[in-house]
Structure formats: C-alpha cells, structure tokens
matplotlib code that plots the C-alpha trace (Angstrom):
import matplotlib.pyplot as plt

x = [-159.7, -162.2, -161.4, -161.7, -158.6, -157.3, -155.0, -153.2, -154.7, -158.5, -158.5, -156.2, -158.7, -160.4, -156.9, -156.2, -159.6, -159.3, -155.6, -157.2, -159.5, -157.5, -159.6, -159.0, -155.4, -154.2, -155.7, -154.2, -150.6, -150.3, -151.5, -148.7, -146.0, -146.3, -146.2, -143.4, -141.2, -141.8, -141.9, -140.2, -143.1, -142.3, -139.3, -136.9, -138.3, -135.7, -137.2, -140.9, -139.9, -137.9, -141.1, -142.9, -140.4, -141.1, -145.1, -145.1, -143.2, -145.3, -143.0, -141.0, -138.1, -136.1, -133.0, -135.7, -136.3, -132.6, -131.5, -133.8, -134.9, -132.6, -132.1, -134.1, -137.0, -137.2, -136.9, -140.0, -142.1, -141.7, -142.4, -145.5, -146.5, -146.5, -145.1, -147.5, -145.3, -142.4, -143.2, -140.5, -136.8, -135.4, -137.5, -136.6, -132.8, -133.5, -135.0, -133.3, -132.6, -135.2, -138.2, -140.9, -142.1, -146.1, -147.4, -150.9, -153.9, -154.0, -151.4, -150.0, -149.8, -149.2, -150.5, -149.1, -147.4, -151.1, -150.6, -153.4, -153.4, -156.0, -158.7, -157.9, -154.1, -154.5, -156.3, -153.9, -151.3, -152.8, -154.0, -150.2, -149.4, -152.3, -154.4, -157.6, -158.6, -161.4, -162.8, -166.3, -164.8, -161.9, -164.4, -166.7, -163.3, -162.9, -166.2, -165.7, -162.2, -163.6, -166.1, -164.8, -167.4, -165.0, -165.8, -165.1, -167.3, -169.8, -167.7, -166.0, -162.3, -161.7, -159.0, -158.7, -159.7, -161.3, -160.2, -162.0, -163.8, -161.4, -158.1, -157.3, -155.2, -153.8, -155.1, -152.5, -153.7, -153.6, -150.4, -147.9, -149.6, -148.4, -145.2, -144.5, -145.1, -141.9, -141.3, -144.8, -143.0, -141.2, -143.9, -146.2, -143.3, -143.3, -146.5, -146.1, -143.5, -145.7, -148.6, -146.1, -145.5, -148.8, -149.8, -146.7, -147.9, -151.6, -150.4, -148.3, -151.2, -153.9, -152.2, -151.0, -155.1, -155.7, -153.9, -155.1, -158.8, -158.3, -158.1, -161.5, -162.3, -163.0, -159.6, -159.2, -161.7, -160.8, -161.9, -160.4, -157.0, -157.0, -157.6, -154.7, -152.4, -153.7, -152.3, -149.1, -148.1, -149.4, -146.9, -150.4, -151.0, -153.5, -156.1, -156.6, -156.4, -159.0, -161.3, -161.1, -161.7, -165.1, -164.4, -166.6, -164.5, -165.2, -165.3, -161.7, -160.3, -161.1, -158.2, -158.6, -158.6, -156.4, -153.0, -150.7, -148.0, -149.3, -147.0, -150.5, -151.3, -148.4, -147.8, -151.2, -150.8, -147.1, -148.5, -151.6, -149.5, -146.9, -149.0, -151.1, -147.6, -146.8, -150.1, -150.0, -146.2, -147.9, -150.5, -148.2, -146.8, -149.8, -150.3, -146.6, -147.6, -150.6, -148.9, -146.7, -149.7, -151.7, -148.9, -151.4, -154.2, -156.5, -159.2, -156.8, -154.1, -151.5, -150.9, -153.2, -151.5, -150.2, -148.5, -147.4, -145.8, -144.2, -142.8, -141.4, -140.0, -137.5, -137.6, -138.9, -138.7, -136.6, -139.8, -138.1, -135.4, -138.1, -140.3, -137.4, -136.0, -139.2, -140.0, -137.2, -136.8, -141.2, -140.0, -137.2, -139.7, -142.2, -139.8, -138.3, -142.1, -142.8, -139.4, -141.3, -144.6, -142.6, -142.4, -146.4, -148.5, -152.8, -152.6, -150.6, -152.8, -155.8, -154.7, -153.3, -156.3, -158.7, -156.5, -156.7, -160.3, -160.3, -157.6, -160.4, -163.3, -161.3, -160.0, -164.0, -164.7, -162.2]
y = [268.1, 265.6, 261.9, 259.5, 258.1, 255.2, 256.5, 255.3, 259.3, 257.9, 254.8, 252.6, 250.9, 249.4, 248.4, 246.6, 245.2, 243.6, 242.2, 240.5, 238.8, 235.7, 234.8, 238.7, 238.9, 236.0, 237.4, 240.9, 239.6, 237.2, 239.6, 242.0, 239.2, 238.5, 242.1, 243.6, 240.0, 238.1, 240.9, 243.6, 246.6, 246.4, 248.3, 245.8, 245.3, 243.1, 240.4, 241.0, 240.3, 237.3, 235.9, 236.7, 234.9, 231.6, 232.3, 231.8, 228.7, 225.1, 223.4, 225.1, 223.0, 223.3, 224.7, 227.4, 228.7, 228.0, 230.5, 233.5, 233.2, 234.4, 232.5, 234.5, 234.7, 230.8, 230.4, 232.8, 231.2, 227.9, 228.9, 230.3, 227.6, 229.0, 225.5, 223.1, 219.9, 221.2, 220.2, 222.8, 224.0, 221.0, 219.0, 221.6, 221.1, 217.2, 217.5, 217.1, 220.1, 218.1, 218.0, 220.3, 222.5, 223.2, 226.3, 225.2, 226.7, 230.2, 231.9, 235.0, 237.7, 241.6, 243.7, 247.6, 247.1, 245.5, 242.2, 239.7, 236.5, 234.1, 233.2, 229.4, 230.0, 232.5, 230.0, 227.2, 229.5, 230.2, 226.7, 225.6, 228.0, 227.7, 224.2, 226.0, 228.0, 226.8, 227.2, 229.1, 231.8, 232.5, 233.3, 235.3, 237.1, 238.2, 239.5, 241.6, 243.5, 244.7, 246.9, 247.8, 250.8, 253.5, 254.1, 257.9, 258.9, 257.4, 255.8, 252.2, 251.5, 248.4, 246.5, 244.6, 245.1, 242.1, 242.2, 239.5, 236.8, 235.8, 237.8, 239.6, 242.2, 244.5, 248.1, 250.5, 252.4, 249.5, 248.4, 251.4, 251.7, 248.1, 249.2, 251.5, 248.6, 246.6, 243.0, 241.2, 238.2, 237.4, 237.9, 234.8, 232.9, 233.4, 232.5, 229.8, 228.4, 228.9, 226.6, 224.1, 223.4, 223.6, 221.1, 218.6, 218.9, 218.7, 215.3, 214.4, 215.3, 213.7, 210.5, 210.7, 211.3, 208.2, 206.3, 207.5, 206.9, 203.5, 203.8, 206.0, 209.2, 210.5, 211.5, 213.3, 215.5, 219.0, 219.2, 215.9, 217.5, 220.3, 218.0, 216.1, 219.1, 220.1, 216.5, 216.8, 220.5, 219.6, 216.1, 214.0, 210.8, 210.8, 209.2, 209.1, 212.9, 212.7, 210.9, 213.1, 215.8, 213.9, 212.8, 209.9, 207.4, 204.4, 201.3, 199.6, 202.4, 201.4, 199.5, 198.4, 194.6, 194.6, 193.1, 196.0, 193.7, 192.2, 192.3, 193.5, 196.2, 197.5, 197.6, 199.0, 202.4, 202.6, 203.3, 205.6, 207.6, 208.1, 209.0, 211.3, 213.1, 213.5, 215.0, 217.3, 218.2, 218.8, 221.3, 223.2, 223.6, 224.3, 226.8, 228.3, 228.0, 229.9, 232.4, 232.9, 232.7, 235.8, 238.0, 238.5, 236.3, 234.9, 237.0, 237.9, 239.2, 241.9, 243.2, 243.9, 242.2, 245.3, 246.1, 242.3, 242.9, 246.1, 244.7, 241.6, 243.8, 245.6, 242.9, 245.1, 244.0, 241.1, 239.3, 237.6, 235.8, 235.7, 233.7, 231.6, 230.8, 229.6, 227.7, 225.8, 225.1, 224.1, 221.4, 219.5, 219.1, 218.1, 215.6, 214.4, 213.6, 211.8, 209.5, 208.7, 207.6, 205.5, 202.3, 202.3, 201.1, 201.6, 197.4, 196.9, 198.8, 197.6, 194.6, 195.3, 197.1, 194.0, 192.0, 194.3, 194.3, 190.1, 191.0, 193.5, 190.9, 188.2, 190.4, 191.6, 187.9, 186.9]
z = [144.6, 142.8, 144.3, 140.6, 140.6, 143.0, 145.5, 148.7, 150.4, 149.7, 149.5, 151.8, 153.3, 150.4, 149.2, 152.6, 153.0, 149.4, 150.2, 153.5, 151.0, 150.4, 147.2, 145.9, 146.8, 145.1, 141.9, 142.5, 143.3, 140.9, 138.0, 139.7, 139.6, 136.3, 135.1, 137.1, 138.2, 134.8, 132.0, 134.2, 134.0, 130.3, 130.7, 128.6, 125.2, 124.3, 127.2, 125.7, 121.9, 123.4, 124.9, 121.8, 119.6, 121.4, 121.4, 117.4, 117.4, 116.4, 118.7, 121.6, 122.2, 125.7, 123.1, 122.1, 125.8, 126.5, 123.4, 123.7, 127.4, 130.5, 133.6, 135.7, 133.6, 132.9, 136.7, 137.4, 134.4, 135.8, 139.8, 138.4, 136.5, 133.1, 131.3, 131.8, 131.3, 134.0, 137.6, 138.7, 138.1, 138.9, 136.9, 133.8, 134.4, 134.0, 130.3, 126.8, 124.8, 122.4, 125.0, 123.9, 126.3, 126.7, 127.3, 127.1, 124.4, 126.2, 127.9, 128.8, 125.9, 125.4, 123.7, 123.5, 126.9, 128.2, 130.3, 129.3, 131.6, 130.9, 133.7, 133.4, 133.3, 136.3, 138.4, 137.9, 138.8, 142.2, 142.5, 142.4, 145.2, 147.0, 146.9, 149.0, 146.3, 144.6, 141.0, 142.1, 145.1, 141.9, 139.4, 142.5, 143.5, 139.2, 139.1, 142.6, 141.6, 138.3, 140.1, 143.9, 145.4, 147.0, 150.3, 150.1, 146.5, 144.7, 141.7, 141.1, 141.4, 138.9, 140.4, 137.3, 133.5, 131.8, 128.4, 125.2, 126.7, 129.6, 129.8, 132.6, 133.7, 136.7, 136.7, 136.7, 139.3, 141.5, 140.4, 141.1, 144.7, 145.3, 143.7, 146.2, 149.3, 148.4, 147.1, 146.9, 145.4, 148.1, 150.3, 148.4, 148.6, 152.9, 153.0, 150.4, 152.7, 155.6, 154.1, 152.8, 156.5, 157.4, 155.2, 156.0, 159.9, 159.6, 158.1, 160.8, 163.1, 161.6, 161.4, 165.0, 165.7, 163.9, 165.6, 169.3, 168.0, 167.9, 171.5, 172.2, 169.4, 172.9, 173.3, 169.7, 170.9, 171.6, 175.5, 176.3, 174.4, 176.6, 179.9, 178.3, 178.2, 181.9, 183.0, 181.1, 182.3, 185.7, 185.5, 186.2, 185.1, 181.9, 182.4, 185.8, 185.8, 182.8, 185.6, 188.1, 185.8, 184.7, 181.5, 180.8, 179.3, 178.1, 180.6, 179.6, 180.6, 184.2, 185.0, 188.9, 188.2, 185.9, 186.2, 186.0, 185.0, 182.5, 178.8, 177.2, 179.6, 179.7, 175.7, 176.1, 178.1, 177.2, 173.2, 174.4, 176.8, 173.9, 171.4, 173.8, 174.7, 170.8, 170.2, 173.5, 171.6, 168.3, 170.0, 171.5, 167.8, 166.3, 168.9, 167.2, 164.0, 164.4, 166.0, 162.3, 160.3, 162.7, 161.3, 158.2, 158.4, 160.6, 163.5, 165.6, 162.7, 164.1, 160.4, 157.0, 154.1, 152.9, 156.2, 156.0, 152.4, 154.0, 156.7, 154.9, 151.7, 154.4, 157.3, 159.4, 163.7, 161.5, 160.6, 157.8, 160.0, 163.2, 160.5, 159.2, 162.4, 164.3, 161.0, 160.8, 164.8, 164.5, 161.5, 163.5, 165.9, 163.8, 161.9, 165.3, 165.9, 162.7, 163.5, 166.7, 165.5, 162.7, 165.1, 165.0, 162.8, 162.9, 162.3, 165.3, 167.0, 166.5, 167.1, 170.6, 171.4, 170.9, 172.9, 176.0, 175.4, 175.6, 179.0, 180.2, 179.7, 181.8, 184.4, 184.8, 185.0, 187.4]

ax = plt.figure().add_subplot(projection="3d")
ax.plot(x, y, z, "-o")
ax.set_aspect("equal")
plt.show()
C-alpha cells in the first residue's frame, strides 16, 4: 500500500525525532493542548460558541468569562496564558467582576472546526512555560514542521498548516497519533515542574558559587569540585587534600605560620569549609536532578518524548510518584541548604577575606 499519509507504522521515528526537538515539540504540544484540553477536539459546540461569544465583545469583563465560560476551561486559558493581564488562577480569583480581561490583538480563533493560534500568541505561550525558548529557534522550528521529509518515501509530512499570514495549526494527522499516546498535558506540566526546580536550584547554587569565589574562583572550578568531593567522601581535610592532589592554590592558602587560633582564621576556614560542604551537597543533587531530567532529555536519555508521554499518561514503572517523590525529598534539601547559607552575606565575606589577607601578610612577616 502507497505510504502518503502520516502514520505511527512508517513513520515513528520522524515523530519521535521531532518530539526530542525541544524547539519543535513545544510547538506541536501546545498546538495539541489547545485543540483537544482547551476547545475539547471540537466535540462540544456549546463550549466553542461560548468562546466565540466573548471574542465579539468591546470589553470582556471578568462577569462575561464568569457567565459563559466553565471552570475548567477558564483554568486551562489562564495556565496557557491566553489572558494577557492574569498572572495566573490565583491572581484571576483576586479581580472584580468589573476588571476587564485582555486577550491581546490576535488570539486564538476557529474557523469550521480549524484551530488558528497566532505565531506571537503561540510563542508567548511557550515562553511562559519554558523561558529558554528564544524568538529566532521558534520561528526556525515553524518553518521546519510545515515541511518534515519522510524517511521512508519521497513526500513531506507537514506537521503544521500555516494558515493567513501567521496562524497556525496542528495537522490532523499528527494530532490523532498523539491522541493515541495518552495525556500530553500533564506531561508539559512534569516537566514544567521539573524546570521550575531547576531554575530555583541553579539559583541556590550560583549564589553559593559566589560566595566561595571570594575565597579563590579556583575552587568554583569543576576539577577543583571534583577534588573537593574526593576529600569529602574520603573524610579528608579540604584543602590540604587539594595540595596533595596538586592543585595550585593560591599562596594564603598556605597556612604554616599562621596562628591556628586566631578568631580570624578560624572564622576564615570555618566559612570556606561550610560553603565548600554545601556545594559538594548541591552536586550530589544536581547529580539527582539530572538523573530526572535523562528520563526524556538530555545525551544519555532512557526514553524518546513520546515514550516519556506514554509512560507518564499511565505511570508506567510509577514514574509519576518516582518523579514526585525524589522531587520533593531534592527541594527540602535544597531549601534546608538555602536556610544555611542565610547567615552569610558576599559583604561579610569580603570583608573577612581581606582581613586574613592583612593576618597572612603579618604572619609571613613575623
């Protein structure tokens, strides 16, 4: 039979190498979101003239939404961002019946059962989700799903359909083969959850990196972190272990004639060895966290994106709770951590650091 049509028999592959494509799957599940989460594949044509009865009002007032729009559909509209003035549910629950809600210039529309999303309102969608998409590899990614080769014939499988100028929609060959994989919503909203961590420890992290650079950027420095972790595991002492694993630190760190009873020193190495043993701590979580995130992403990834959206629609191996679990055991750590480094401050620092340089100095001179 004559492959033209996209199918899960020929064409698996192409499907799962475009998921793995973080620029084209945002695209691809956000158009499918919309479609089948927000407007329900167009099976309730009571929901679509709803949404079309607010689309011709001057002013949508939140008593508008509130008295044509269900629950479940305001809830979706605003986690994807389609008001432009509502920060989130919350935030929506707050207002006035009076406050007028903005849906922005361009927005979603229908047309004979036809889902036509805007590029603009498209990428802020993603953008909300997903703050390392960028404006250029967004507008590369559109241009790449209209016109997918098929690796088994000599045709094109559009992904997408551009339709006018700039609105865009899901094919629907495309869009019952994703159908058939299970909840793709809930599967953006793992990895949403996922990032949101990310993103709250790289902060964490970074600041706790700070801070040991004011000692030596030597010891930010991925070999020297390793060497650290050596020390640690092996119960060494730091920077004496760093020496006799010839790391070339700098010369205060040579502490012979130093008064090891001295309030400075002390205060000194008591700060770097804490913060050295908060980042060794935040490694080893990073190490975790990586581990979550090579579920579907990453070089090393056990799982396509499809396979991911699978597993997560029926929790297969119990992924869902294993996810949720380490997740929420990773963030007590994490926030235990961030209550630790709250007693120092970069200022402090610095300014204990050029005093044990004066103490180094003298103690050279004595």
């Amino acid at each position: 039979m004559e492959h033209k049509k996209l199918s899960i028999e020929h064409d698996l592959n192409l499907i799962e190498k475009t998921l793995d494509d973080k620029d084209m799957r945002y695209i691809v599940l956000f158009l499918y979101v919309i479609r089948n989460d927000l407007f329900k594949d167009f099976s309730n044509q009571q929901l679509i003239e709803s949404y079309e009865r607010i689309l011709i009002l001057d002013d949508i007032y939140k008593n508008n939404i509130e008295q044509f729009w269900k629950r479940d559909f305001i809830e979706i509209a605003i986690d994807l961002g389609l008001f432009k003035n509502i920060r989130n549910f919350q935030d929506y629950n707050q207002k006035d019946d009076d406050f007028i809600i903005k849906l922005g210039e361009e927005t979603v529309t229908l047309e004979k059962n036809i889902l036509m999303v805007p590029d603009d309102l498209l990428f802020l969608m993603i953008h909300k989700k997903f703050k390392n998409i960028n404006r250029r590899d967004f507008n590369l990614a559109l241009t790449k799903l209209k016109a997918l080769k098929c690796e088994k014939e000599n045709i094109i499988h559009p992904f997408i359909f551009q339709i006018d100028e700039h609105d865009y929609t899901i094919s629907d060959d495309l869009y019952y083969i994703l159908d058939q994989y299970g909840n793709l919503y809930q599967a953006i909203k793992i990895e949403i959850t996922i990032q949101g961590f990310e993103k709250r420890f790289i902060e964490i992290r970074d600041s706790i990196r700070d801070m040991i650079a004011i000692f030596d950027p030597l010891l930010i420095s991925k070999p020297v972190i390793q060497k650290v972790h050596d020390a640690i595991q092996n119960e060494k002492q730091i920077i004496p272990f760093l020496k006799d694993e010839k790391i070339k630190l700098p010369d205060k760190f040579n502490t012979d004639k130093v008064d090891k009873n001295n309030e400075i020193y002390r205060s000194w190495n008591k700060k770097l060895h804490s913060l050295l043993v908060m980042n060794d701590q935040l490694h080893d979580l990073e190490k975790q966290l990586n581990g979550i995130k090579s579920i579907y992403s990453g070089k090393n990834k056990k799982n396509s994106y499809l396979q991911f959206i699978e597993k997560v629609s029926f929790n297969e191996e119990s992924i869902v709770n294993n996810i949720q679990e380490t997740l929420i055991a990773l963030r007590e750590e994490a926030i235990r951590i961030k209550s630790d480094i709250s007693d120092f401050t970069k200022k402090d620092l610095k300014l204990l650091n050029l005093d044990y340089e004066r103490l180094i100095i003298m103690s050279n001179e004595d």
